[in-house]
C-alpha positions as CSV (number, residue, x, y, z in Angstrom):
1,X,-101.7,63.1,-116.4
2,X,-104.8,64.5,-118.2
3,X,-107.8,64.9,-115.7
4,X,-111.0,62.7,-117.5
5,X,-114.3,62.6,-116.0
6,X,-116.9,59.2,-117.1
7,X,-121.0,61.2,-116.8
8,X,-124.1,59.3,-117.0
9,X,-127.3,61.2,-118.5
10,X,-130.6,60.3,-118.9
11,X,-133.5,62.0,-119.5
12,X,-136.1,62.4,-122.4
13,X,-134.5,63.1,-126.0
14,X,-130.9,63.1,-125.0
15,X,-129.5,63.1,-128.5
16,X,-130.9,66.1,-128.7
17,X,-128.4,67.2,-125.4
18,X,-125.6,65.5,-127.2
19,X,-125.7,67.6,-130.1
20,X,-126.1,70.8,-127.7
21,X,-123.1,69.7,-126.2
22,X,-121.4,69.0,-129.8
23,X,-122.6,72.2,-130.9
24,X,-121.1,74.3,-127.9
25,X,-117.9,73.1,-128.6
26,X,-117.5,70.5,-125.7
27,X,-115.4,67.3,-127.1
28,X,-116.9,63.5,-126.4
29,X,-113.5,61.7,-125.7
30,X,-115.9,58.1,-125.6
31,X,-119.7,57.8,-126.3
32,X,-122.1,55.0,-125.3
33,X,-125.6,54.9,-126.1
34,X,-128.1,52.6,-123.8
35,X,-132.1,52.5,-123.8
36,X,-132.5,55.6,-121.7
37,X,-129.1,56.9,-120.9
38,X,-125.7,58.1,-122.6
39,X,-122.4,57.5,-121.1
40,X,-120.3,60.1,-122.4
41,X,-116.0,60.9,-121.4
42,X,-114.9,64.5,-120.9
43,X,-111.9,66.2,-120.1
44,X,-111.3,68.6,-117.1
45,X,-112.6,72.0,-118.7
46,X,-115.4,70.4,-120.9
47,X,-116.9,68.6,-117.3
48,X,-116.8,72.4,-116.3
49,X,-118.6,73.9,-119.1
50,X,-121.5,71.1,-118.9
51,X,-121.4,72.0,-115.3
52,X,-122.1,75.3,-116.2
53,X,-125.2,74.2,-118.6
54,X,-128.8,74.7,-117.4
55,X,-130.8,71.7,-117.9
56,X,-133.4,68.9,-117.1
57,X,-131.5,66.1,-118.1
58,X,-129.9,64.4,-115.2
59,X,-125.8,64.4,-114.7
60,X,-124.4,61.8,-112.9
61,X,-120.0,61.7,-112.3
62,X,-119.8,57.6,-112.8
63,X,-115.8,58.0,-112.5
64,X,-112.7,60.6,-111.8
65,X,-109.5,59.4,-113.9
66,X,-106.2,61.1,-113.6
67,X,-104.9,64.4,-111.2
68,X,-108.5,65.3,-110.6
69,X,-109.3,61.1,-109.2
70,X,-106.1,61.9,-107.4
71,X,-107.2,65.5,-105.8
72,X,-110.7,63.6,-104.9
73,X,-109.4,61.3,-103.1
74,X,-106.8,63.5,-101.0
75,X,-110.0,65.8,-100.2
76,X,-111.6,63.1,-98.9
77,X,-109.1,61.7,-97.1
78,X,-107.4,64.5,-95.7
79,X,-108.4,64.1,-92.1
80,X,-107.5,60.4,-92.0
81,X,-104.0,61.7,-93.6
82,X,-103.7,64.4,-91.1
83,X,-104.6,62.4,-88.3
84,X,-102.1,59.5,-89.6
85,X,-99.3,61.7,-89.9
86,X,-99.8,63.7,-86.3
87,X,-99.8,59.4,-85.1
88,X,-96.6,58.8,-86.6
89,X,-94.6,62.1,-85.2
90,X,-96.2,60.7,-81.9
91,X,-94.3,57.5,-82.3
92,X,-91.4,58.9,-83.9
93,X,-91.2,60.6,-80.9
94,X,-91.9,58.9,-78.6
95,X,-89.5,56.2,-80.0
96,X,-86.5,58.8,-78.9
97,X,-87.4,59.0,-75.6
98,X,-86.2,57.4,-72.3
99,X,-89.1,55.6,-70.6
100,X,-86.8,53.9,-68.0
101,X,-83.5,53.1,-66.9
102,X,-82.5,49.7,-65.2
103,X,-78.9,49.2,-63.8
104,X,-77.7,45.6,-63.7
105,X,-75.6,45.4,-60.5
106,X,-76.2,44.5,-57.0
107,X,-75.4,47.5,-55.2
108,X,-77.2,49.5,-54.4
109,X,-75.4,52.3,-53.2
110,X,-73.5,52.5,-56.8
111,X,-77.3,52.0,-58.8
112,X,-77.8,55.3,-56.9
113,X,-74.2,56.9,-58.1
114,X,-74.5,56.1,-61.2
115,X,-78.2,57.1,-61.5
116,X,-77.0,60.5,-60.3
117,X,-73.8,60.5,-62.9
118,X,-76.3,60.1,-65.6
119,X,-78.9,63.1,-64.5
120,X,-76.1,65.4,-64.5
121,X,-75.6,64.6,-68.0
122,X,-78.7,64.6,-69.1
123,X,-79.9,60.6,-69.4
124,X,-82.9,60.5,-67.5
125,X,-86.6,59.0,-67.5
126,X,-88.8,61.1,-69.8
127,X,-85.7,62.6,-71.7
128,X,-84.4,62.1,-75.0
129,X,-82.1,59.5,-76.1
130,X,-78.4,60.9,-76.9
131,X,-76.5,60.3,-80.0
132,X,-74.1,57.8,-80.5
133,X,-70.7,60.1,-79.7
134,X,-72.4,61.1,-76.9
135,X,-73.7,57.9,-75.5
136,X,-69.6,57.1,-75.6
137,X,-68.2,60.4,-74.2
138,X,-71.0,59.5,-71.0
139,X,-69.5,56.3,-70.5
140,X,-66.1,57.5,-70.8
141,X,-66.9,60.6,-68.0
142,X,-68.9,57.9,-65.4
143,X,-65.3,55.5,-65.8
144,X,-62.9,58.4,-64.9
145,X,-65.2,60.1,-62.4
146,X,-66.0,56.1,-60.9
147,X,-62.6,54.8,-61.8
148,X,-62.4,53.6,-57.5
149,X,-65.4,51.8,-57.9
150,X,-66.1,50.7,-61.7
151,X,-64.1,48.8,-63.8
152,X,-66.3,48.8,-66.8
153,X,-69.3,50.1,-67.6
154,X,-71.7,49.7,-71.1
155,X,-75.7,51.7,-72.2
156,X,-77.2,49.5,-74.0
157,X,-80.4,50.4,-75.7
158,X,-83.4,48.4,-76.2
159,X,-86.7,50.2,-77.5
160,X,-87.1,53.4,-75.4
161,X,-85.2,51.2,-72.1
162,X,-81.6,52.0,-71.2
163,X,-80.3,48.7,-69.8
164,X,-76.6,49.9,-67.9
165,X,-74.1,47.2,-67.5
166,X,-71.7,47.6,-64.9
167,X,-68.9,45.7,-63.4
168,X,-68.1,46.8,-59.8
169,X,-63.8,47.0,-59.3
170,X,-63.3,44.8,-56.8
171,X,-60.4,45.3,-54.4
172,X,-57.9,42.6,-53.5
173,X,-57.3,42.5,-50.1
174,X,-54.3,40.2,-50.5
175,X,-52.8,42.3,-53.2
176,X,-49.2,42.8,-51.8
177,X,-49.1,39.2,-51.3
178,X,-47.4,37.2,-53.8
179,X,-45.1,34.3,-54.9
180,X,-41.6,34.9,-55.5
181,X,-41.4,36.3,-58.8
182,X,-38.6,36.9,-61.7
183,X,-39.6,39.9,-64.5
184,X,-38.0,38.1,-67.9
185,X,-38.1,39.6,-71.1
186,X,-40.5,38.4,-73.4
187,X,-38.8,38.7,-76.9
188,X,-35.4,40.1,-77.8
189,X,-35.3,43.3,-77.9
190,X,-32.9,46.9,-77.1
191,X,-33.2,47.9,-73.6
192,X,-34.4,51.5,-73.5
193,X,-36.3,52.1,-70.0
194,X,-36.6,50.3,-66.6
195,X,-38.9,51.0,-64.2
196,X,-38.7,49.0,-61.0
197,X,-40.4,49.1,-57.5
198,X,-39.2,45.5,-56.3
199,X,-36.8,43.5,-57.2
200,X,-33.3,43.8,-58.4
201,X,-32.5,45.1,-61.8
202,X,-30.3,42.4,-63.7
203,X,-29.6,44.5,-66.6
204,X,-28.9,48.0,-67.9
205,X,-30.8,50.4,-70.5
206,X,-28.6,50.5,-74.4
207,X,-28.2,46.5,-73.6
208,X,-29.6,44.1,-76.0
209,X,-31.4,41.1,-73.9
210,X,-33.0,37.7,-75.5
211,X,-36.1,36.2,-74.9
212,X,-36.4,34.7,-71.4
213,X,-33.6,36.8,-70.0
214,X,-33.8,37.8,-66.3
215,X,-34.9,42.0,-66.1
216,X,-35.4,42.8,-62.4
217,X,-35.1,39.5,-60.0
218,X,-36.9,38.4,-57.0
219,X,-33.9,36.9,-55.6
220,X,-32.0,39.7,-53.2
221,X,-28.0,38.8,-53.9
222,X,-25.2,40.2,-51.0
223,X,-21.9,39.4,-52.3
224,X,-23.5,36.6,-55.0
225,X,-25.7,35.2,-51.8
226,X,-29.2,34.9,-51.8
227,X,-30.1,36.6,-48.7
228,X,-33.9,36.9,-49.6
229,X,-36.6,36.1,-52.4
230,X,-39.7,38.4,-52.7
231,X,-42.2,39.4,-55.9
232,X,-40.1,41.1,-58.2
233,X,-42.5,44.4,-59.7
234,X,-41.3,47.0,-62.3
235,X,-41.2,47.4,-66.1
236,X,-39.0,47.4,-69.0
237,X,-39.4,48.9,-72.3
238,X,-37.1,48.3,-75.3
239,X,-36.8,48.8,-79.1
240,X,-38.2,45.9,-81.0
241,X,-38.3,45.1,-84.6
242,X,-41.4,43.9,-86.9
243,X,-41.7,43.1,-90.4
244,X,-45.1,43.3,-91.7
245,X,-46.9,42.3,-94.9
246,X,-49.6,44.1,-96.7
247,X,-51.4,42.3,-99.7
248,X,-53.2,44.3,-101.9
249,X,-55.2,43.9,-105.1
250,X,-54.3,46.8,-107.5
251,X,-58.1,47.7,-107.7
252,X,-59.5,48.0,-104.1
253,X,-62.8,48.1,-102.9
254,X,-64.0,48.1,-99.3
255,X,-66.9,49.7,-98.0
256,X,-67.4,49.8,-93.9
257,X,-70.2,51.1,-91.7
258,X,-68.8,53.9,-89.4
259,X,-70.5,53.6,-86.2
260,X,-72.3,56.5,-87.1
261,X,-76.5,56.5,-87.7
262,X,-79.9,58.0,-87.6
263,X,-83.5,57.0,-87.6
264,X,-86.4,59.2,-89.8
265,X,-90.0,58.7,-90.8
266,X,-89.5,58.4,-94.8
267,X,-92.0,58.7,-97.6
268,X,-91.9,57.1,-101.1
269,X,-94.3,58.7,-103.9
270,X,-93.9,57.6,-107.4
271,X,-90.0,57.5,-108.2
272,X,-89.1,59.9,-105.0
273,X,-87.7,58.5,-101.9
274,X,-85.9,60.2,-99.1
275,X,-82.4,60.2,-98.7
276,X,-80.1,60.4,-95.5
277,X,-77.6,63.2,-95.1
278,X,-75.1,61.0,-94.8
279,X,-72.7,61.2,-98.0
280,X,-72.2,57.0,-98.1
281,X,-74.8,55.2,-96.5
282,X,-76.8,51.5,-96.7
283,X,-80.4,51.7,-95.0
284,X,-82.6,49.8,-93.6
285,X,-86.9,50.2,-94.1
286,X,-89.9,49.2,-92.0
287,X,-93.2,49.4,-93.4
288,X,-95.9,51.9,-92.0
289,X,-98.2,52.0,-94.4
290,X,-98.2,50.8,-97.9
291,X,-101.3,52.5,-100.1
292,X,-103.1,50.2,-102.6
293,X,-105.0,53.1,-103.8
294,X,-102.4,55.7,-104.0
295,X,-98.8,55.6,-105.3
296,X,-97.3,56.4,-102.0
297,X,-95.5,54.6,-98.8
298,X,-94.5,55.2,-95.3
299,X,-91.7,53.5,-94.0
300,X,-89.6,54.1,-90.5
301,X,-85.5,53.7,-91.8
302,X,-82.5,53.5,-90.6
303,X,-79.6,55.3,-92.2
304,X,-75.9,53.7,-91.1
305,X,-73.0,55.6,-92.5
306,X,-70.6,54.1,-94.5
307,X,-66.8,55.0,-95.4
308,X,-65.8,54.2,-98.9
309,X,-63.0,53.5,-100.5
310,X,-62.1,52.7,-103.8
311,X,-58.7,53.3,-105.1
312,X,-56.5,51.8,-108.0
313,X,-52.8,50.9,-106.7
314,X,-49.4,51.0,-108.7
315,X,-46.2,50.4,-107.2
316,X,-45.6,54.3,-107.2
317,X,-49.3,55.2,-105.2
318,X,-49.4,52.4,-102.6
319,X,-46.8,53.7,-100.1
320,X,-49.6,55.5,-98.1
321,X,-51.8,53.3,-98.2
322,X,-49.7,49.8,-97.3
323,X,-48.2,51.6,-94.0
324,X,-51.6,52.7,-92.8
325,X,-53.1,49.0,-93.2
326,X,-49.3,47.5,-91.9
327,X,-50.1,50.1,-88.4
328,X,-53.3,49.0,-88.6
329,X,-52.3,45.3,-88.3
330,X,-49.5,45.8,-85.8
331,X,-51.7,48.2,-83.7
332,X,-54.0,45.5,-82.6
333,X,-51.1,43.3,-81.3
334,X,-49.2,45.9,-79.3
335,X,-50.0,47.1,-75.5
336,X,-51.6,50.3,-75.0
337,X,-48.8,51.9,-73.9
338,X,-46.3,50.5,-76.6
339,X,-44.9,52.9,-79.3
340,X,-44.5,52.9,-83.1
341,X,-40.9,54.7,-83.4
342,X,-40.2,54.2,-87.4
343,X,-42.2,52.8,-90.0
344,X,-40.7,52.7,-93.6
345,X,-41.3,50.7,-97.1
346,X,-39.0,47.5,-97.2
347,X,-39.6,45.9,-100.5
348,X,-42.1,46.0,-103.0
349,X,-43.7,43.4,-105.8
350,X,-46.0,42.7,-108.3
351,X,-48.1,39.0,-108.5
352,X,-50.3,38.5,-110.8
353,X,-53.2,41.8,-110.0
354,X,-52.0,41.8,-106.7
355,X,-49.2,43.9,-104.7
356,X,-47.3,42.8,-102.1
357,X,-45.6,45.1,-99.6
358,X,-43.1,44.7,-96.6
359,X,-43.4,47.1,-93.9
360,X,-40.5,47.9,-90.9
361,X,-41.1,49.4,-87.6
362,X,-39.2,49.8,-84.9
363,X,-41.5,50.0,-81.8
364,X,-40.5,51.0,-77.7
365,X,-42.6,48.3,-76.4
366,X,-43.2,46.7,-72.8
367,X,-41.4,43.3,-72.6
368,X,-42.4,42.9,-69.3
369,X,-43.0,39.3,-68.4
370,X,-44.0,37.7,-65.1
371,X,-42.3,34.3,-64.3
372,X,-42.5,32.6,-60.8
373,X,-39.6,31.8,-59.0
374,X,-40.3,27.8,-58.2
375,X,-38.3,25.9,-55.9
376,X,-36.1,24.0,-57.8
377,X,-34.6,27.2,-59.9
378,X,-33.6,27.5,-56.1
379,X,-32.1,24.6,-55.7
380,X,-30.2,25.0,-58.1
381,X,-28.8,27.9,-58.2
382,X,-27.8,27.3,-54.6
383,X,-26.0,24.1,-56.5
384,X,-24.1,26.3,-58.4
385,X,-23.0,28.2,-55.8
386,X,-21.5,25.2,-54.0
């Protein structure tokens, strides 16, 4: 961008100055002539060589174009740039910071315990706010430190305010009361463990049972009497079998936001923009400041990661892929302390672009169900006795 400089001059016989300058080499990029004045367009080194000419005639810079306009106008407006930028680290800042902490909970006694669980780990008024991992690996701490006392608990952030949810575990004082109880299985399935604590076990582990099946009774037997009924309590665990389909385009796309994210003062001048370090990311801006005058903006973003994938599938490349997303699916339907055994490819086949894929696992799972013993299954099984 070449630097050009508009000059008014006036004074008595200025043609003669405009052949001096002519005659000293200095180029006229644009000439206008008026009653008592020229207005006359140089370039950057010729503005400095009439600069260096001494003379009555009066020089007057009308206009800057180009770097030089650019230059003048950062000189002169370097404290207010200065003093903008200082302004926005302030706010960036202060932005990351605590300013207070409310817990929502009536007690008072565990607003004070928790208080406490979060200085120790650094979450305090007047202190930085923690990542994301770290905001979770806090929560997880307070829960397993509080575990007699909370039963869940969740930092929520709004502006520089920590808002802590918390629900208090409440104990039941009539816990070991309860109705008469049967534990029945809840799907066919292999008997592999049985863990009971009340009750009496009505089956055996390497026993196949059906849905609805009697585990561990509350009915006491002597000698095929009922001498006594009481809450049956226990688990059992057993193989059970799952079939799972995956349906897949042969070109997959998906792109998912992580969890993970940061916050940054950005700048845009001319075609440059800041970028997150993030490898995958979508963003999103806030204005600061937008300049009419210069070619620059400021803008306070948001950088969310994202996790790509993009893959082409054929019948010999999908394996992987389909039993990941078949887990996946099955995952969110088992118990957390269910088990996936074996997992293998069933059958496999093309429709039209898309593949279809059947998935087997074999899972120890908790079949553990909770069925009240009512007074007519009584009845009648006294009936049957008679």
């Amino acid at each position: 961008m070449i630097s050009k400089y508009k000059l008014k001059i006036s004074g008595k016989n200025i043609d003669y100055f405009i052949h001096l300058l002519i005659s000293k080499g200095i180029k006229i990029l644009e000439l206008a002539k008026y009653q008592d004045y020229f207005i006359i367009v140089v370039d950057l080194e010729d503005y400095k060589k009439i600069k260096k000419i001494k003379t009555s005639y009066k020089i007057t810079v009308l206009r800057i174009y180009g770097v030089s306009h650019l230059k003048n106008i950062f000189n002169n407006y370097l404290s207010f740039i200065i003093c903008f930028f200082i302004c926005c680290i302030l706010i960036f800042l202060t932005s990351c910071m605590i300013f207070d902490i409310e817990i929502i909970t009536s007690s008072k006694t565990l607003t004070k315990q928790i208080l406490e669980d979060l200085k120790v780990r650094g979450v305090y008024k007047y202190q930085f706010k923690v990542g994301y991992n770290r905001k979770n690996q806090i929560i997880k701490e307070i829960l397993a430190e509080e575990k007699d006392t909370i039963e869940w608990l969740e930092i929520e952030e709004v502006g520089t305010k920590y808002i802590i949810n918390v629900v208090e575990r409440v104990k039941n004082k009539d816990e070991d009361k309860c109705t008469p109880t049967n534990i029945v299985a809840k799907k066919d399935a292999f008997v592999t463990q049985i863990e009971a604590t009340s009750g009496e076990v009505m089956t055996a582990i390497n026993r196949s049972v059906k849905k609805g099946d009697v585990l561990i009774s509350g009915n006491i037997f002597n000698k095929e009497e009922i001498v006594s009924t009481r809450c049956a309590k226990g688990r059992v665990f057993g193989e059970v079998w799952y079939q799972v389909y995956v349906d897949l385009p042969k070109h997959y796309h998906e792109e998912n936001v992580t969890g993970r994210s940061s916050k940054s003062l950005g700048v845009e001048f001319f075609n440059f923009k800041s970028k997150s370090s993030y490898k995958t990311y979508k963003s999103k801006d806030i204005n600061i400041l937008n300049s009419k005058i210069l070619p620059i903006r400021f803008y306070y973003t948001t950088y969310m990661e994202t996790k790509v994938i993009d893959k082409n599938f054929t019948l010999e490349n999908v394996d992987s892929y389909a039993i990941e997303v078949a887990e996946a699916k099955l995952i969110n339907k088992l118990g957390k302390d269910d088990k996936i055994l074996h997992k293998k490819i069933l059958k496999k086949e093309v429709k039209d672009s898309r593949i279809i894929i059947g998935v087997f696992f074999k899972v120890r799972e908790d079949i553990t169900k909770i069925e009240e013993i009512s007074i007519d299954d009584l009845n009648k099984y006294m009936q049957e006795e008679e």
